[in-house]
C-alpha positions, 0 to 999 in steps of 0.5 A, spaced: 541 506 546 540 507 554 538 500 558 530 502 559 529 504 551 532 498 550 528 494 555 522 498 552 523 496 545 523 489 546 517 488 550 514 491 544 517 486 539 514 482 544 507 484 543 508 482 535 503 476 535 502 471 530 499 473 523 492 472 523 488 468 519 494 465 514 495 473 511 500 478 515 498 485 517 500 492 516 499 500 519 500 506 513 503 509 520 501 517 517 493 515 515 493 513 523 498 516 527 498 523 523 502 528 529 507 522 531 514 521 528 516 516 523 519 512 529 513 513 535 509 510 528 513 504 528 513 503 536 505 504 536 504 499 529 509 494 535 505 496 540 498 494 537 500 486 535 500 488 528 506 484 523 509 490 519 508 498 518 508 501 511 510 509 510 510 514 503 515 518 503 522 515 504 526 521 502 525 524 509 526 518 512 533 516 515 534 509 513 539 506 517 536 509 524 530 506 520 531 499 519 536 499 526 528 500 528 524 496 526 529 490 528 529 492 535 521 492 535 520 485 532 516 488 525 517 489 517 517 495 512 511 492 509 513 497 503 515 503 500 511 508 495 515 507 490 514 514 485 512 522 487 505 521 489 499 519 486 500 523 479 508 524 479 509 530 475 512 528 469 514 521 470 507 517 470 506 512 466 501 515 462 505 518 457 512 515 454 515 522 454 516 521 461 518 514 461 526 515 463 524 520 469 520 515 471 525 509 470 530 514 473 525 514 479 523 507 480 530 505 480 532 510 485 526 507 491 529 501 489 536 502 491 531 505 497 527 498 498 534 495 499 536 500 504 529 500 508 529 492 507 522 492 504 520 487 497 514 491 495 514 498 491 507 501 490 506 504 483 502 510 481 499 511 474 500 518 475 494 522 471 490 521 465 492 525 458 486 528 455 484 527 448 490 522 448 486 515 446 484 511 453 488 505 448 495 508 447 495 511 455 494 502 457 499 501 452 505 506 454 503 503 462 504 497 460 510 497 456 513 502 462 511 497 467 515 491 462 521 495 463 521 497 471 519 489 472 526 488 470 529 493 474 525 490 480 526 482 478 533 483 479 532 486 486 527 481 488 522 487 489 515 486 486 512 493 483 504 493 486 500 497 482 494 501 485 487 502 484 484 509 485 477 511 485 474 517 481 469 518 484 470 521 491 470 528 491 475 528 497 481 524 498 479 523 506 486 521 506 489 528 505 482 533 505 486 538 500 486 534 494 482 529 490 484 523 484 479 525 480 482 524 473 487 519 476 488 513 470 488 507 474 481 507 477 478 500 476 480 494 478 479 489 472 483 494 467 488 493 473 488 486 473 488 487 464 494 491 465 498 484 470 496 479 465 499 483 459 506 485 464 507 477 464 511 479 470 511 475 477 514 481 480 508 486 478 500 486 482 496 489 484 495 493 489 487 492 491 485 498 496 478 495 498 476 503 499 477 505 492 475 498 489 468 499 493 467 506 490 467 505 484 465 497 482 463 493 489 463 485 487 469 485 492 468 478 494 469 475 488 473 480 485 477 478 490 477 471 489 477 471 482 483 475 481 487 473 487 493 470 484 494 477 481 493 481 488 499 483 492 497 487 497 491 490 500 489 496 503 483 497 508 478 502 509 471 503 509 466 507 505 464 513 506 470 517 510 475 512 509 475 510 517 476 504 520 472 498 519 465 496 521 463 504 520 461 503 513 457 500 509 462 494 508 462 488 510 470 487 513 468 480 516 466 477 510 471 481 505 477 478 511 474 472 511 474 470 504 482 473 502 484 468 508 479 463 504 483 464 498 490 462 502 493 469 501 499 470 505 502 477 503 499 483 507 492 487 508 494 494 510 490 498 515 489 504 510 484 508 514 482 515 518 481 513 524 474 515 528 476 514 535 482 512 538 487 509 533 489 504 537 482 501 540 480 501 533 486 497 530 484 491 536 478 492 534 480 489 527 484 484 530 478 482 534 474 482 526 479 478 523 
């Protein structure tokens, strides 16, 4: 690497600050610098103070040249996607029938996490199966979860599982698709899911965007089930743009996880409004 792009990259490591109030902060890098490359991603997140970036398809991803990156820029890979989007054709884990493909998937990202150096894999329930008992569909994610947690604890990676809302008609995040028949779409069965996994090394991924849609109560939904949350995504509601747009009160709800002594990562998940940059220092500011 040339003696200026290096004198660059440290500057930027320079401008990683201290995480703020007790927990650290992420960048989903395509919600907010969707035109960029996965590299100027990275240099932006560097750029605007924020601890670590997280991204979805690891696939299309150079690992190596990846990994050699974020050193140089002084930041973490927060986590990986784990399965093939938000209803992973024919290895969710809804339906036993799939739950070789999807083992056979979750392993292979967690060859990937060793590889990007991340310990966190988001999970995705996949779709609901219609006419098939909401009971037995609980019951096959909590037995594919029991058998993935082992495959994760050997690696030291934990599975964070996600909440999706079922009620906007349009994902903001990709204008072309909905969740609407997505399975895991409330928090407290997310929660019932973790206690009967009995793993450290699965939790809940609490999206505040989602969770706000279908069941409010963030405050102390938070605070009652923190020890089983193990990431947050940040967005407002409606539109998904940053927050201060919308009807949630980001400076309460940042308040009370830093209350909680939470110390993981809350992940600015969200289309920005404005500049993307000006809203991540707003943030910053918020918090």
């Amino acid at each position: 690497m040339r003696r200026r792009t290096l004198l660059q990259c440290a500057a930027l490591a320079g401008m990683a600050r201290p995480r703020p109030g007790g927990f650290k902060l992420s960048v989903r890098v395509e919600a907010l610098f969707p035109s960029l490359t996965l590299p100027q991603q990275m240099a932006k997140v560097a750029e605007a103070g924020y601890q670590a970036f997280e991204f979805g398809n690891w696939r299309a991803a150079d690992a190596r040249a990846i990994t050699a990156l974020k050193h140089k820029l002084g930041i973490e890979c927060a986590c990986i996607v784990g399965n093939r989007g938000v209803n992973p054709k024919g290895m969710g884990l809804c339906d036993p029938a799939e739950r070789q493909a999807f083992l056979a998937e979750i392993g292979a990202s967690l060859d990937a996490a060793r590889s990007f150096e991340t310990t966190r894999l988001v999970v995705l329930s996949g779709n609901r199966l219609p006419g098939v008992p909401h009971e037995r569909q609980h019951g096959s994610i909590v037995e594919g979860l029991k058998r993935a947690a082992d495959l994760a604890a050997a690696r030291g990676v934990t599975l964070i599982v996600e909440v999706v809302n079922t009620l906007a008609p349009v994902e903001p995040l990709h204008p072309q698709e909905n969740h609407l028949d997505y399975y895991l779409d409330h928090a407290r069965e997310a929660f019932q899911i973790v206690d009967e996994v009995k793993s450290p090394y699965v939790k809940v991924l609490f999206d505040i965007y989602h969770v706000q849609i279908m069941e409010g109560n963030l405050i102390e939904t938070i605070r009652a089930n923190i020890a089983h949350i193990g990431h947050f995504h940040v967005g407002d509601v409606p539109g998904r743009h940053e927050p201060g747009t919308g009807e949630i009160n980001y400076a309460s709800v940042f308040r009370a996880i830093r209350e909680t002594g939470y110390r993981e990562f809350v992940a600015m998940e969200y289309v920005p409004s404005r500049d993307a940059m000006a809203t991540l220092a707003e943030v910053r500011r918020m918090i």
